[in-house]
N, C-alpha and C positions, 0 to 999 in steps of 0.2 A: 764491359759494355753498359752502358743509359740503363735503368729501369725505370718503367715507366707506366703510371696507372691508366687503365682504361674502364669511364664508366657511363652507363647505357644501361636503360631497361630492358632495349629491345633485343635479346641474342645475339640474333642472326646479327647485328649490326656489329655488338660489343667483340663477338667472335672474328669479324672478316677483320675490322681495326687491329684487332690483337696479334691477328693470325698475320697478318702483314706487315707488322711491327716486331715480330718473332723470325718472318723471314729474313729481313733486314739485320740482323742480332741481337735486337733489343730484348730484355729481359720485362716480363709483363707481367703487373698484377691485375687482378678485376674485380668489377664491384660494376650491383646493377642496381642502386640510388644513392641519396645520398647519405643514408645512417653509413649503411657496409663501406661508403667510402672513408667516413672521417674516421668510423674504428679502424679501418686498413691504415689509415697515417696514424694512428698510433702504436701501432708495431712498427711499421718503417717507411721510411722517408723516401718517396721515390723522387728521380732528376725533375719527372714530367709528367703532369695530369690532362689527359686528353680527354673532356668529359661532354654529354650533355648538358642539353640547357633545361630543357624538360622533363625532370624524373619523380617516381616516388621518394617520399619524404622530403623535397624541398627541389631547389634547382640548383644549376651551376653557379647563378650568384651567388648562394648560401654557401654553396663551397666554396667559390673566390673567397670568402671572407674568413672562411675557417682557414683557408691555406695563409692567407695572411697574418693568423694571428702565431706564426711559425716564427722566428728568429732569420731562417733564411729559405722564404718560402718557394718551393717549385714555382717553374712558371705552365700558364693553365692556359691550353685549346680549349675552345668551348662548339661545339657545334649544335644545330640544331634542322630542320625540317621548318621549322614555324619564322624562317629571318626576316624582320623588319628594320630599318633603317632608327628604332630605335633600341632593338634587342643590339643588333653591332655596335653602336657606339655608346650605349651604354655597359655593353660586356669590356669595351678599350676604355670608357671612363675609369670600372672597376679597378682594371689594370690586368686584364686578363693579357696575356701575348698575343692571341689572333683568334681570332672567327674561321668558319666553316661551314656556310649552308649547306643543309644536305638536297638534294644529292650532292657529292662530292667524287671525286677524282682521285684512288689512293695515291697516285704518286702525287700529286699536289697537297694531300696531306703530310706523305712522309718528308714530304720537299718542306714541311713548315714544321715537323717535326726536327729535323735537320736543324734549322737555322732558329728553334727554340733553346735545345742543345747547346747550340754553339752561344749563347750569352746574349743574342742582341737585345738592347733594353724597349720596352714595350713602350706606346707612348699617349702619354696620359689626355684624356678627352673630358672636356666639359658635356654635359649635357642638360636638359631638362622634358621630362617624358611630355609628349605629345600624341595621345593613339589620335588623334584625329589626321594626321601626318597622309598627302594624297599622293606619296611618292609608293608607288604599288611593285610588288614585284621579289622573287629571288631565284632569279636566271643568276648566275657567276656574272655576266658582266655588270649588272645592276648593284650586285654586291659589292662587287670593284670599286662601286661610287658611292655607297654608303660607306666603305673604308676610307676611300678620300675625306669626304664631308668631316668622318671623324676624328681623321687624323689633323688637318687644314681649320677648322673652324677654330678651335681656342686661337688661334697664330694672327696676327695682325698683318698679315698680305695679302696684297690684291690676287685675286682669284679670277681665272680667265675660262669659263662655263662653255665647253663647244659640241654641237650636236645639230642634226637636221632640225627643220621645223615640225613643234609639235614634241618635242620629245621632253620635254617640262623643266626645261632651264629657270625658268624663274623657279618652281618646285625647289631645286635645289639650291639658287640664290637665297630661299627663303629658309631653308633647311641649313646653312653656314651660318645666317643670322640666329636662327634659333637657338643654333647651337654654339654658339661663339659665346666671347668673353662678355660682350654687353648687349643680351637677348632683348631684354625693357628698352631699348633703345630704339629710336625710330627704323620701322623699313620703309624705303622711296624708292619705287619702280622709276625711270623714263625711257621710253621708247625711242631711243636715240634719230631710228629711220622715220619715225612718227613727227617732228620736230623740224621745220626749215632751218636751213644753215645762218640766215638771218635773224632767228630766234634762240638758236641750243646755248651760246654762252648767256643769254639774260635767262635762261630756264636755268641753267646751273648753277651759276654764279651770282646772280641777282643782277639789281641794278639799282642807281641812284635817282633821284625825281632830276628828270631833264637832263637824262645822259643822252635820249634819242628824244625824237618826235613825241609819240607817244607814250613815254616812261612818267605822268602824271604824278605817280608819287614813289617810295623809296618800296622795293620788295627784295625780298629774304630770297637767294637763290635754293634750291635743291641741295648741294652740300653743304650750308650753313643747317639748312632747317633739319638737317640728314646728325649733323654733329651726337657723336656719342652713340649711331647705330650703322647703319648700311646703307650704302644705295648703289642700286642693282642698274647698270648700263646696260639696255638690250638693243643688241644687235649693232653691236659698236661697231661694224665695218664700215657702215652708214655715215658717219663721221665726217666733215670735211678735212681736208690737209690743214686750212687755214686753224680751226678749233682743234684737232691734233695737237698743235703745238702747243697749245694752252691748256689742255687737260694735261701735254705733258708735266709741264711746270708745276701744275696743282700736285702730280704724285710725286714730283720731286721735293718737294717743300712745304706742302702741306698749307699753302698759306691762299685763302678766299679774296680775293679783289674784287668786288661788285663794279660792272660797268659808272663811271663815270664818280667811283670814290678815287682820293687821292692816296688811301693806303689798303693796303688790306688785312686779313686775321687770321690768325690759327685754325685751319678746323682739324678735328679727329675724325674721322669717318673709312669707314671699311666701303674699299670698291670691288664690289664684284661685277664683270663683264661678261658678256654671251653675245655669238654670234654664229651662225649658220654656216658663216661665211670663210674660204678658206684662208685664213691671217698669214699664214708664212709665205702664202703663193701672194697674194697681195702684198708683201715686201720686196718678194722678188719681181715683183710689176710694177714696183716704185709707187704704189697706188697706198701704201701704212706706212708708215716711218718703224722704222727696225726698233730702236729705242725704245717708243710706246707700246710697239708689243712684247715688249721685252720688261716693261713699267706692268703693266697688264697680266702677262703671266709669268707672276711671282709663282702661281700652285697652277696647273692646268689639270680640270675634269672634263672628260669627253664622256656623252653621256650617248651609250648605244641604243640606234635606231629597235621600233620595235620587231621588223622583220630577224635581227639580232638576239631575240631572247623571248622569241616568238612562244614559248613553254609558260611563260608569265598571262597569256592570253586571256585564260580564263578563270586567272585571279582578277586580272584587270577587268573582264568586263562584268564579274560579279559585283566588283566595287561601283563600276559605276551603273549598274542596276540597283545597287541599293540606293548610291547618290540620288538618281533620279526619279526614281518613282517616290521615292518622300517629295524633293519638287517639287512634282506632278500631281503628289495626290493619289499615287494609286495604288492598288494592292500588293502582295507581294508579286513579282510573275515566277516565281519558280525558279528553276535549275535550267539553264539554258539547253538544247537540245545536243545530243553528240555532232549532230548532222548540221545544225547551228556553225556549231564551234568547228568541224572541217571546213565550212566555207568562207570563215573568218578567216581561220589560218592559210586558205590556201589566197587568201588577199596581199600584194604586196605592200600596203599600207601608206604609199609617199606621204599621206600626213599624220601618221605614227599617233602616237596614243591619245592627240587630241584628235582627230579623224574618226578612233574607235570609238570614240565619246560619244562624240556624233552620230553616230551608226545607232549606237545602242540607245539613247533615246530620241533617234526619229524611230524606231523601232514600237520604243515603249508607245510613244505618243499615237502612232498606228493600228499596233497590232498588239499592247498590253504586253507582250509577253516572248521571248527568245525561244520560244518551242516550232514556231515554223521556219525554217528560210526561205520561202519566198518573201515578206517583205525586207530579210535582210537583203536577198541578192536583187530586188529590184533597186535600193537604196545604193547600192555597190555599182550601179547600171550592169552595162553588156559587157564587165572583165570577163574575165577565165574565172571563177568560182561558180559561173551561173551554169555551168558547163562541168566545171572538173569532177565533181563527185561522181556523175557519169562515167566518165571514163577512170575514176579510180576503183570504180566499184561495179561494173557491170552486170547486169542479170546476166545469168547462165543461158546460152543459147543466141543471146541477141548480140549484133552486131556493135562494134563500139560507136558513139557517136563524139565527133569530133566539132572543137570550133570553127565557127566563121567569122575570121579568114584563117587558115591552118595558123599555128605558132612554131618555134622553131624547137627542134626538137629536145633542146638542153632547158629549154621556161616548162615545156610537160614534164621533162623529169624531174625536175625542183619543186614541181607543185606536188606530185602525186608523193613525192619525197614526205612534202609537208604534210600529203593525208595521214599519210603513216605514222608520223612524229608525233601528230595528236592524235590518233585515236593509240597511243604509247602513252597519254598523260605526258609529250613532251620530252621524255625519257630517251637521247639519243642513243644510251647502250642498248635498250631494250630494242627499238626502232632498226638499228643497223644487224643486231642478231636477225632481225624478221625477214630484214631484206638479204640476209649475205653476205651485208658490206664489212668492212673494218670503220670503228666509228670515226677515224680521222678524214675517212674520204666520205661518210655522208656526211658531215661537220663543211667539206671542201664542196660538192655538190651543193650543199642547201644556199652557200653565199653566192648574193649576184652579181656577175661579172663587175659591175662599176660599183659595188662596196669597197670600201678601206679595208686594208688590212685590217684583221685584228687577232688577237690569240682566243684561241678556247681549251685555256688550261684546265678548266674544271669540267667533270663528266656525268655524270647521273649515277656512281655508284661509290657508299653501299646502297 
């Protein structure tokens, strides 16, 4: 059987990894930084290094690179606690095999331990560090899309970005750019829906002086001026039939026609597209040509709503406390309250992390400071959070107090689901121990009847 090194500072962590990797067959060494680890590879050569990213004496980079200077070197997990959207894909630039935020799910570890084993080749990413980077977050499904971005950015196809509003599709239109093959290269936002259908092909494509009425003089469309970088289509559902077919042709052939020239040019340009909107159901309504969505999504990232990854909350809204009170001008305001962050959480969010944005600095602008909820839940108006904490938390003795108008009995139990899940840090194993459940049915509870499918392979543990 595989032997395979496991390294970690923290015990309890290095021991459950181990301990679980021993159940399985595997043969296991350990080391808890990185000295004990590089002496360990020089007495023996293990199949696979399952390591931190954060240890004494150096990190997992440092080992990536000691492991490579090996003739045939192990291939290396790397996890971490601390995942950012540039710790990922610079751990996949390195050439590490896969990532792991923690918390983590052991069968999803040993499920990537499995297919480490088994040879598949890791794949190589460009990157260039950005910590100012405003894609927030490492819920498993968020991480799911900084694996995309990393794997899809060096690649020259179009990229089809889908997700509710609000949930920071340009973020990551701009994050493929950055991390792609030509970052220097121009990025050009257009607001496809923003754009009359009389104006989107001179907005893209340019035009000649006295191709139309008002075409005065010659200008440079959008994917000319775009050449040798990106440009990012929002909300491409918006689109006419008639301009459809012309944006077809541009990704089929690459070639710029400006209204009322008699030839056209080469351009290089990376498209990436978003849209709110459903594309495949819109094919089948005859309302998108099959072809273009198909020209379109060369790589698809679906980027999850925030009620989805709702554990990310109060990272996110410390970022954008920080954001905004520099803004603003104003002092720090502190660590937002527990009693805060329950009636965030127990918010459905329809306009998802740009919505929270807004919460938290009409807040600041208000009330300096996220230590009280009433002006979060006046800002929130008359939802269920002005209300739910009540009923998740009653004083002893007193009678429960209920909304006006009742709600149905499966939105109370999804909310108070949610008290629980944050005052958990998030933590759905911890969360369903408290309550009784098994965590795949509070995982099924928490989602709303008219969300999409999605998996929640990954768990909160170690």
């Amino acid at each position: 059987m595989a032997e395979i090194l496991v390294v970690d500072d923290d015990l309890a962590i290095r021991e459950m990894v181990a301990m679980a990797l021993e159940k399985r067959g595997y043969r296991v060494m350990r080391a808890e930084g990185l000295t004990p680890a590089v002496a360990a590879l020089r007495d023996r050569r293990p199949d696979l290094v399952v390591s931190d990213i954060y240890m004494p004496g150096g990190t997992g980079l440092d080992l990536l690179k000691a492991l490579q200077a090996f003739d045939d070197p192990p291939p290396l997990i790397l996890m971490t606690a601390k995942g950012t959207i540039e710790t990922t894909a610079q751990a996949l630039k390195e050439g590490a095999f896969d990532y792991l935020a923690k918390p983590f799910d052991l069968e999803v570890m040993l499920a990537r331990v499995e297919a480490a084993l088994a040879g598949r080749p890791a794949i190589p990413v460009r990157i260039e560090e950005d910590p100012a980077s405003m894609i927030v977050g490492s819920a498993p499904a968020l991480v799911a899309v900084y694996k995309a971005i990393g794997k899809v950015a060096p690649m020259r196809v179009p990229v089809l970005v889908l997700g509710e509003t609000g949930t920071g599709k340009e973020l990551v239109a701009q994050a493929l750019h950055r991390f792609g093959s030509h970052p220097a290269g121009p990025f050009i936002p257009v607001h496809c829906g923003a754009i009359p259908d009389t104006l989107i092909e001179s907005e893209l494509f340019g035009h000649r002086r006295g191709a139309f009425t008002d075409a005065h003089r010659d200008r440079k469309g959008v994917l000319a001026q775009a050449h040798g970088g990106t440009v990012f289509l929002d909300e491409i559902g918006e689109i006419s039939p008639v301009f459809q077919v012309k944006l077809l042709r541009f990704l089929e052939d690459g070639i710029v026609q400006p209204l009322g020239a008699e030839k056209g040019e080469p351009v290089q340009v990376r498209v990436v597209a978003a849209t709110h909107r459903d594309l495949r159901a819109m094919v089948e309504a005859g309302a998108f040509r099959e072809d273009l969505f198909y020209r379109l999504a060369g790589y698809e990232i679906r980027i999850p709503p925030l009620r989805e990854r709702i554990e990310d909350l109060p990272a996110l809204v410390a970022h954008f406390q920080d954001r905004f009170r520099r803004d603003l001008g104003l002092p720090d305001p502190g660590v937002p309250s527990p009693t805060v962050l329950e009636v965030l959480a127990a918010h459905p969010w329809p306009g998802n992390v740009r919505e929270l944005g807004h919460v938290v600095r009409r807040v600041l602008i208000e009330a300096g400071t996220l230590g009280d909820p009433a002006p979060v839940r006046r800002i929130l108006g008359s939802s269920l959070p002005e209300v739910f904490p009540a009923l998740a938390s009653p004083v002893p003795g007193t009678p429960l107090r209920f909304p006006e108008p009742f709600l149905p009995l499966d939105e109370l139990e999804r909310l108070y689901l949610l008290t629980v899940l944050t005052r958990c840090g998030g933590n759905k194993t911890e969360a369903a121990r408290i309550l009784g459940i098994e965590r795949k049915t509070l995982a099924r509870k928490l989602k709303r009847p008219d969300a999409p499918e999605v998996e929640d392979p990954e768990g909160d543990e170690p």
